[in-house]
C-alpha positions as CSV (number, residue, x, y, z in Angstrom):
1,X,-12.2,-58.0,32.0
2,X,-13.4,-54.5,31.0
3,X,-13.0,-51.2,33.1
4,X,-15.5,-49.8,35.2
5,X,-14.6,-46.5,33.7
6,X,-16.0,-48.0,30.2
7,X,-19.3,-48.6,31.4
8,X,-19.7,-45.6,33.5
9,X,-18.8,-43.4,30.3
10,X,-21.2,-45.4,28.1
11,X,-23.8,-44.7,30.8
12,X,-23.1,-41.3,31.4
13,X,-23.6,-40.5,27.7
14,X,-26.5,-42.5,27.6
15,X,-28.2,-40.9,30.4
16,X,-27.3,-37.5,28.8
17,X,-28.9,-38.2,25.5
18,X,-32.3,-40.0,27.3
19,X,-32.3,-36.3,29.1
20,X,-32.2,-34.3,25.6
21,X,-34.6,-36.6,23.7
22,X,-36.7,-38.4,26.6
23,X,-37.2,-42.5,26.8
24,X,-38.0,-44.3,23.7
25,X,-40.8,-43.7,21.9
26,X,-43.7,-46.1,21.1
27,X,-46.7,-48.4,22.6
28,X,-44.5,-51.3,22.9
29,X,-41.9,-52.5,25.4
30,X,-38.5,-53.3,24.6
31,X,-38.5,-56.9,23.7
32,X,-36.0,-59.3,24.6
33,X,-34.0,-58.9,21.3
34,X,-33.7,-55.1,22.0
35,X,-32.7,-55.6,25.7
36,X,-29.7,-58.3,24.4
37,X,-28.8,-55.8,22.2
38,X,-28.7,-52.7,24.5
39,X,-26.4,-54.9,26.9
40,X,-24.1,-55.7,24.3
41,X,-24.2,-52.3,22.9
42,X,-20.7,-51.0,25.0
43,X,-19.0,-53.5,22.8
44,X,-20.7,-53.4,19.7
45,X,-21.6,-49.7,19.7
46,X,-24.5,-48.0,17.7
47,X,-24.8,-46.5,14.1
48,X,-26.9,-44.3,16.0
49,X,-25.3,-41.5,17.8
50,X,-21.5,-42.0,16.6
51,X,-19.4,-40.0,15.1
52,X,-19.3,-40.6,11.1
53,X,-15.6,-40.9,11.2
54,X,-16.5,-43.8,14.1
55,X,-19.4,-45.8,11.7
56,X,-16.3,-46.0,9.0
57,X,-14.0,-47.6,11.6
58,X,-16.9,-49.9,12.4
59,X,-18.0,-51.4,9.1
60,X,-14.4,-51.1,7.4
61,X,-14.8,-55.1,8.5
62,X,-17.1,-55.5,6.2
63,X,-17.2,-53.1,3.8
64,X,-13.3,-52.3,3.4
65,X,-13.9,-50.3,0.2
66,X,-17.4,-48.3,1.4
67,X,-17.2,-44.7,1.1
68,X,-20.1,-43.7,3.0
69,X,-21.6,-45.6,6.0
70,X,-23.9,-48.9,5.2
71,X,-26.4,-47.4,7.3
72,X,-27.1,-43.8,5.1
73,X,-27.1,-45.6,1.8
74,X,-29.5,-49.2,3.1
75,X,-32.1,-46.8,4.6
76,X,-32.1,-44.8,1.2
77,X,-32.1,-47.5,-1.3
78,X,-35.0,-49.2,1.0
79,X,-37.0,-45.7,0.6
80,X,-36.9,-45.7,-3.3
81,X,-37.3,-49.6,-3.7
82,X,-40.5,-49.3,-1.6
83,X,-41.7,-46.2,-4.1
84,X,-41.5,-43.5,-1.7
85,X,-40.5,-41.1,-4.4
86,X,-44.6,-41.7,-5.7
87,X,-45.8,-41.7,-1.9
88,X,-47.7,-38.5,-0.6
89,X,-46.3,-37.1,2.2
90,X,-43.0,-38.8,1.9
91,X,-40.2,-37.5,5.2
92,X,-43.2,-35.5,6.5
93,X,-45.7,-38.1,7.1
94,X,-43.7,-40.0,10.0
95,X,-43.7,-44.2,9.9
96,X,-45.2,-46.4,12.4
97,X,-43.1,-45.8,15.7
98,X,-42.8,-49.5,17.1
99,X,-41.7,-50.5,13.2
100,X,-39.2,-47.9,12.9
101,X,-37.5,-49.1,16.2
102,X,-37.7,-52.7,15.0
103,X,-36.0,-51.8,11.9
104,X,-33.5,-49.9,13.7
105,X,-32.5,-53.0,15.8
106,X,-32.7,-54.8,12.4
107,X,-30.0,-52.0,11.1
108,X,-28.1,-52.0,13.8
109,X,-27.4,-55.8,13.8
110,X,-25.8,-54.9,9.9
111,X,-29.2,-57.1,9.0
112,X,-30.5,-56.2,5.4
113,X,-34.4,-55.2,6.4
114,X,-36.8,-57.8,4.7
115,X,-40.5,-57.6,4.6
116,X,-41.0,-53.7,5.4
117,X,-44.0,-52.2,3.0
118,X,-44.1,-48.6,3.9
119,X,-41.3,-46.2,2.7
120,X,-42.5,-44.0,5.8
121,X,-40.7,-46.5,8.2
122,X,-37.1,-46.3,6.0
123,X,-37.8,-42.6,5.3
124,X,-38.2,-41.6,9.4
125,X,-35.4,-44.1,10.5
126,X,-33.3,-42.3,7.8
127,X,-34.2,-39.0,9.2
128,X,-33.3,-40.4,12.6
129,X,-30.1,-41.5,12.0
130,X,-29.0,-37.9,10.6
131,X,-30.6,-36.2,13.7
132,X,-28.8,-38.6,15.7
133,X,-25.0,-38.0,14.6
134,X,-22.7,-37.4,17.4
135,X,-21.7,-34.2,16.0
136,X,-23.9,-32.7,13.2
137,X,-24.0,-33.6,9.2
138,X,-22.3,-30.1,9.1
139,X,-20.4,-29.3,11.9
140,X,-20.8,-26.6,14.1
141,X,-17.9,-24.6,13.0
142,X,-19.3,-24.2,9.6
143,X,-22.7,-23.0,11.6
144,X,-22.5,-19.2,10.8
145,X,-21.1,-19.7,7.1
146,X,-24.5,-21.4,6.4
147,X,-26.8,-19.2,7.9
148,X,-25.1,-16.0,6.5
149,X,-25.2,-17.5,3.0
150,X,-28.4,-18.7,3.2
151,X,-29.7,-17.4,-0.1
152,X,-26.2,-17.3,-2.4
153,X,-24.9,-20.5,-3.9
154,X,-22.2,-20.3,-5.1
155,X,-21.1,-19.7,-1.3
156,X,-23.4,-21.9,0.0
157,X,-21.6,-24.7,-2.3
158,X,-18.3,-23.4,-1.4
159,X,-19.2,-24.1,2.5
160,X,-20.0,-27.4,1.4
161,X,-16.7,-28.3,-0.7
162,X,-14.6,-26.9,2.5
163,X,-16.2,-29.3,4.6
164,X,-14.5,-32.4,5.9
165,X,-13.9,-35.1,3.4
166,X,-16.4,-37.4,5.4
167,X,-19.0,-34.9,6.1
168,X,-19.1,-33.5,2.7
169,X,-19.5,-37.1,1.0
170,X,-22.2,-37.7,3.1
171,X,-24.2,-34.5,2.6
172,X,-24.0,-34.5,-1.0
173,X,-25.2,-38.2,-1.1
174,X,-28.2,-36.7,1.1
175,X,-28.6,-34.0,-1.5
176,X,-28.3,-35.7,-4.5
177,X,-31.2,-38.4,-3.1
178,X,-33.5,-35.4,-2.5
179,X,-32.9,-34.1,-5.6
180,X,-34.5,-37.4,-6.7
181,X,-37.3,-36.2,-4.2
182,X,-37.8,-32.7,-6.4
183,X,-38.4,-34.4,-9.9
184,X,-42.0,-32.2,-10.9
185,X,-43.1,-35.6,-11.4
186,X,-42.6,-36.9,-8.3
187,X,-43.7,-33.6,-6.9
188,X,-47.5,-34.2,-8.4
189,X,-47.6,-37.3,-6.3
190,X,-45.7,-36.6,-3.1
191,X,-46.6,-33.5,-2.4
192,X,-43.4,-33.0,-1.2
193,X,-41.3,-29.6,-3.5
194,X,-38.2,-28.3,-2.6
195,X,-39.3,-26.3,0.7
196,X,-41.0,-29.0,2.3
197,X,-38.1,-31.4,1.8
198,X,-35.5,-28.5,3.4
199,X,-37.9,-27.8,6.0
200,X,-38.2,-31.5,7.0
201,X,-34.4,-31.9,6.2
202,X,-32.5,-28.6,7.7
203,X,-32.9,-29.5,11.3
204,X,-31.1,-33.3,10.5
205,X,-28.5,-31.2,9.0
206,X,-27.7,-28.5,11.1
207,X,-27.9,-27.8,14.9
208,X,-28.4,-24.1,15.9
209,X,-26.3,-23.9,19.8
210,X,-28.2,-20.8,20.7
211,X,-30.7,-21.6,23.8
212,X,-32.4,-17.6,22.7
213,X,-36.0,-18.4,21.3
214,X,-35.6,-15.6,19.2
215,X,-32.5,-16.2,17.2
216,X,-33.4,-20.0,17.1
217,X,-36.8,-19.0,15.2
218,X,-35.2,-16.8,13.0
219,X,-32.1,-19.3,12.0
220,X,-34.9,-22.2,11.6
221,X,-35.8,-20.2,8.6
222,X,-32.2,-19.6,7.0
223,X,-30.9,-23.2,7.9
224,X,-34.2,-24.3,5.1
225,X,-32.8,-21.7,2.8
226,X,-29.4,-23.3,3.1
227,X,-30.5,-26.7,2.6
228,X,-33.1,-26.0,-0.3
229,X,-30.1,-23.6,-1.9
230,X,-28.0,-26.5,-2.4
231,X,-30.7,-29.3,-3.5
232,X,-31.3,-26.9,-6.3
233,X,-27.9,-25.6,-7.4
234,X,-25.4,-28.4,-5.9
235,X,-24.1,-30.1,-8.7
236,X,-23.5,-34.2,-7.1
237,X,-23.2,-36.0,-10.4
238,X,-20.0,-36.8,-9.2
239,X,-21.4,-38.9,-6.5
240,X,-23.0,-41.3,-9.1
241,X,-22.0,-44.9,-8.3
242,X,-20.1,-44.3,-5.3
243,X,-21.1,-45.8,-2.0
């Protein structure tokens, strides 16, 4: 009972995504829990790849009084319960491909993950999930007020506060769990200080629409300005308890 026209959209953006990014990564092949779940997937669409403002609408079933989508805040309380604050190499260091996917079909399924040991394999399906937004963390009209404010912050803050009630709640969760990240204790284990987090971080954040290798390469470096402006002057101690 459902319209041609509803699969063949659901396809097409499919097959338009699979062009960007290429067919799934890893050694394994899909197993039959994945393939159920891709079939099912035009009714029971994906945290990955949807609009924020759509992963609300889809867990306001059952999380009515959530904030911020289930997905962002699972993946990041799994990082710090499985010490990845005190692991080297922490959002650089990627996690074990065919885990990450398995965990992402765990996720997907609303299924609190159970048994995973490395923080890499939260920390890189966390990365994934901000890459993945339909439309980036920040959008792209905000693009150019980042990149020209790169190094000031209290413009670079102001960007953030003018950005779309959704958006801005769920970058300033992002920023205040990285400024977990930038503790100079946690620094002496990780490895990980302010620049390598916005370097690994920027590109999940912002997406430069330019196809010119030139301005590309020399936004790459002001979108990690951006980003490592506001983990170190972006007051989010009003984000404390909320989820």
């Amino acid at each position: 009972g459902v319209a041609i026209s509803t699969y063949a959209k659901y396809c097409y953006n499919k097959l338009q995504k699979a062009a960007l990014t290429g067919a799934k990564k890893g050694l394994k092949k899909p197993n039959i829990e994945e393939i159920r779940h891709a079939k099912n997937a035009v009714f029971n669409p994906s945290m990955f790849g949807s609009s924020l403002q759509d992963i609300i609408t889809m867990q306001k079933e059952r999380y009515p009084d959530r904030q911020l989508p289930w997905v962002q805040t699972r993946l990041s309380e799994e990082v710090l319960a499985l010490n990845g604050d005190q692991t080297e190499g922490i959002f650089r260091v990627p996690g074990d491909i065919d885990e990450v996917n398995a965990l992402k079909l765990q996720v997907d399924q609303w299924k609190i993950p159970t048994g995973l040991e490395d923080p890499h394999v939260p920390a890189s399906l966390l990365k994934l999930w901000y890459r993945e937004l339909e439309e980036p963390l920040i959008p792209h009209e905000f693009y150019e007020q980042c990149i020209t404010h790169y190094e000031n912050p209290e413009a670079a803050i102001a960007v953030v506060h003018s950005l779309p009630r959704i958006n801005k709640m769920v970058l300033c969760y992002l920023i205040r769990f990285l400024q977990v990240f930038v503790q100079p204790a946690n620094v002496a284990v990780t490895k990980m200080d302010v620049n390598n987090l916005a370097m690994v971080m920027a590109p999940n954040c912002l997406r430069c629409q330019s196809d010119d290798p030139r301005i590309i390469f020399e936004n790459t470096r002001k979108e990690m300005s951006f980003i490592r402006v506001l983990i170190q002057h972006l007051d989010t101690s009003f984000m404390e308890g909320v989820l």
